[in-house]
C-alpha positions in Angstrom: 96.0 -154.1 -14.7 94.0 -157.1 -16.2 94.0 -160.7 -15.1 93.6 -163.2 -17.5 90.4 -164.4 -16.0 89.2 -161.2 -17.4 88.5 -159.6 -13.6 90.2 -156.0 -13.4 92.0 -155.4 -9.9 90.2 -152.1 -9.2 86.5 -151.4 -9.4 86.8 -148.0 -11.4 87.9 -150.2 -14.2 85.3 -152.5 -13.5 82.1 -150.1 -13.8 84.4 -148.5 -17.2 84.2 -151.8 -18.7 80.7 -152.4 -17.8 79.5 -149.1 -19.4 82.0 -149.7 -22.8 80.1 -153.0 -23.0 76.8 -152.0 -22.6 77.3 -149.4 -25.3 78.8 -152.5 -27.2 75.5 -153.9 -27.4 73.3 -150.8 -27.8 75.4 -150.5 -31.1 75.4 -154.1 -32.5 71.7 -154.5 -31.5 70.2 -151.1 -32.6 66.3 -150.5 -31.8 64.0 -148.5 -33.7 63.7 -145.1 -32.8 60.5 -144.4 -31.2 59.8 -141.2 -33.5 59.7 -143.2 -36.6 57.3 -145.9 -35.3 54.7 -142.8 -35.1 55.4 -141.2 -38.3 53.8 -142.3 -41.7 55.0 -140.4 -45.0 52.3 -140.1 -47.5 53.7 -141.3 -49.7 56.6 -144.2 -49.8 59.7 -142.2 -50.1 63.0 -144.1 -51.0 66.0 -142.0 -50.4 69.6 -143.1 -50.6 71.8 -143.9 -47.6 68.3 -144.6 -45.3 68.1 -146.9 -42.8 66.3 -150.1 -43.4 63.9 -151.7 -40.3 62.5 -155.0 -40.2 59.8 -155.2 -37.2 62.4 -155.8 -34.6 65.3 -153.4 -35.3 67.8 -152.4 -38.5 68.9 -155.0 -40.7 70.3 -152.9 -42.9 71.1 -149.4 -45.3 69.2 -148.9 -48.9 72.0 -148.3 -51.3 70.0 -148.0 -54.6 66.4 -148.3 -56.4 66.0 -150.4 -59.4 63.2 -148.6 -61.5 61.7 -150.4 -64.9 61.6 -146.7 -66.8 59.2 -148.6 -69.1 57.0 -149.3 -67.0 57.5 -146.5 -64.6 57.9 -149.3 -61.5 60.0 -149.4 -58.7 61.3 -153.6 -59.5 63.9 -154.1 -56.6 65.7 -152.3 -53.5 69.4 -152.8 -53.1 70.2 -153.3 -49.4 73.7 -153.3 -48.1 73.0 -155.5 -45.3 74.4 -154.7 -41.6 77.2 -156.9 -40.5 78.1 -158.3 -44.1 80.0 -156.4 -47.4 76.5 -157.9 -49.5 74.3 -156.0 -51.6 71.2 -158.0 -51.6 67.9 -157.1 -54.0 65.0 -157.4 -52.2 61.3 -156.5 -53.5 59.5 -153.2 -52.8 56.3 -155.7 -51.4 58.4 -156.2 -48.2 57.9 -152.2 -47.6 55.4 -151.5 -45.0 56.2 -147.6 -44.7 58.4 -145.4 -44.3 59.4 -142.4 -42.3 61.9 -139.6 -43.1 64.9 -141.7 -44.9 63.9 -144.9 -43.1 62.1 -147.6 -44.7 60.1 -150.1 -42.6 60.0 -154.0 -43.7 57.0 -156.0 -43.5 59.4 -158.9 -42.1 61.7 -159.0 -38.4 65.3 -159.7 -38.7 65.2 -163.2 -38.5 62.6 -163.7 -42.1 65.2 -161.1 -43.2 68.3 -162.9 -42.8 65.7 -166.5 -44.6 65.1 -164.4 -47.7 68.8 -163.5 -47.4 69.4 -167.0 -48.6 67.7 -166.9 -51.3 68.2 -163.1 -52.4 70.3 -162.1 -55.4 73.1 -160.1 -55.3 73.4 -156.4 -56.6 75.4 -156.7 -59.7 76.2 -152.9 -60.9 77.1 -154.3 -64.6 73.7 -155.4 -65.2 71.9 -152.3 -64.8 72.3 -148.9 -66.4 71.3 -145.3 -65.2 68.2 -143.6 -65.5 67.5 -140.9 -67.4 65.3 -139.1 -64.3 63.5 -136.6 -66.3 62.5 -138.9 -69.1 61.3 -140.8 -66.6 59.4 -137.8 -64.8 57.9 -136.3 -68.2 56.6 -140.3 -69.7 52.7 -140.6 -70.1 51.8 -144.0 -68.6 49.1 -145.8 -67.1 48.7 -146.3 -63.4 49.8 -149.9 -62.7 47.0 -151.6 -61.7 48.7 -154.9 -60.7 51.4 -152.9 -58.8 50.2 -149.8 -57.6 52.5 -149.2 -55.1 55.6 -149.2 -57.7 54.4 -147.0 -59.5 56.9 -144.3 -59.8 55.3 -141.1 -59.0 58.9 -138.6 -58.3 61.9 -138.6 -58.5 64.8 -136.6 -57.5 69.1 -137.6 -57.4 68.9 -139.3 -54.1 65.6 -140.3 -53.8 62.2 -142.4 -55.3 58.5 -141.8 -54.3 55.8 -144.4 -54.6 52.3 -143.9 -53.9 51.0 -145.2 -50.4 48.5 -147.4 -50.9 46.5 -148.3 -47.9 45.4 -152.4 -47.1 41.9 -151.4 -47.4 42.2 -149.1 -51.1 44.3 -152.4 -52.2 41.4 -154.3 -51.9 39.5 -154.4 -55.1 35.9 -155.8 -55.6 35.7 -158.0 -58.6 32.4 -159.6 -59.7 30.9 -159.5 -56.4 34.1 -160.4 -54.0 36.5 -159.3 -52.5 40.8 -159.8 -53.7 43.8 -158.3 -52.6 46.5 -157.3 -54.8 
């Protein structure tokens, strides 16, 4: 029997309500795993119904990939974001890595949930299907503004970019040195 005050009469219930809550929060606050923090694809591999980490814990689930098939280039990720019905667009440049099916955000929750603001909202009526092996079997150039977009498979669920380290982004030009 509960009191209103939220004290249970008996300690059993106590300790039961203690562990319920603690799971409580281990749910709505998850962590990264530890085995992903170690693990670094080769290549950055976008696959449907992946988790989605900032740099201190999930902020949300990747829904979809928004490929230019001109260009070959990965333009936008749709997010469905945790604790919210929104599918938000956000750029591939906010990918750090990914691991398995989760994908690893340059960002922590709370630059997440600024560019939130300002994010646009997944609209399916404005964007069509792609054909994947049309995509696959086009002869294009490799990006050289956006090297990390560039589209290099494809499969039904998922999208592979190249991994491009900091240091191989760095290009010398007339004597110095420019990132991307």
């Amino acid at each position: 029997m509960r009191l209103l005050s939220g004290a249970s009469t008996n300690g059993a219930a106590k300790k039961s309500e203690d562990k319920q809550s603690k799971r409580k929060r281990r749910d709505e606050d998850p962590g990264i795993p530890p085995e992903l923090l170690l693990r670094r694809d080769h290549n950055i591999r976008y696959e449907r119904n992946g988790a989605v980490y900032a740099t201190d814990g999930k902020v949300g689930t990747l829904k979809k990939v928004v490929v230019d098939d001109a260009a070959g280039e990965v333009e936008a990720l749709v997010i469905a974001v945790d604790g919210s019905d929104r599918l938000v667009l956000i750029p591939p440049d906010l990918v750090d890595k990914t691991a398995g099916s989760a994908v690893f955000l340059v960002v922590n929750r709370a630059q997440f949930t600024e560019r939130l603001a300002n994010a646009s909202d997944f609209d399916k009526r404005q964007y069509t299907r792609v054909d994947l092996k049309s995509l696959l079997k086009r002869e294009r150039p490799a990006s050289a503004a956006h090297p990390r977009r560039a589209v290099s498979n494809v499969g039904k669920d998922f999208v592979e970019t190249p991994n491009v380290s900091p240091l191989s982004r760095l290009q010398r030009t007339s004597g110095t040195l420019a990132a991307d």
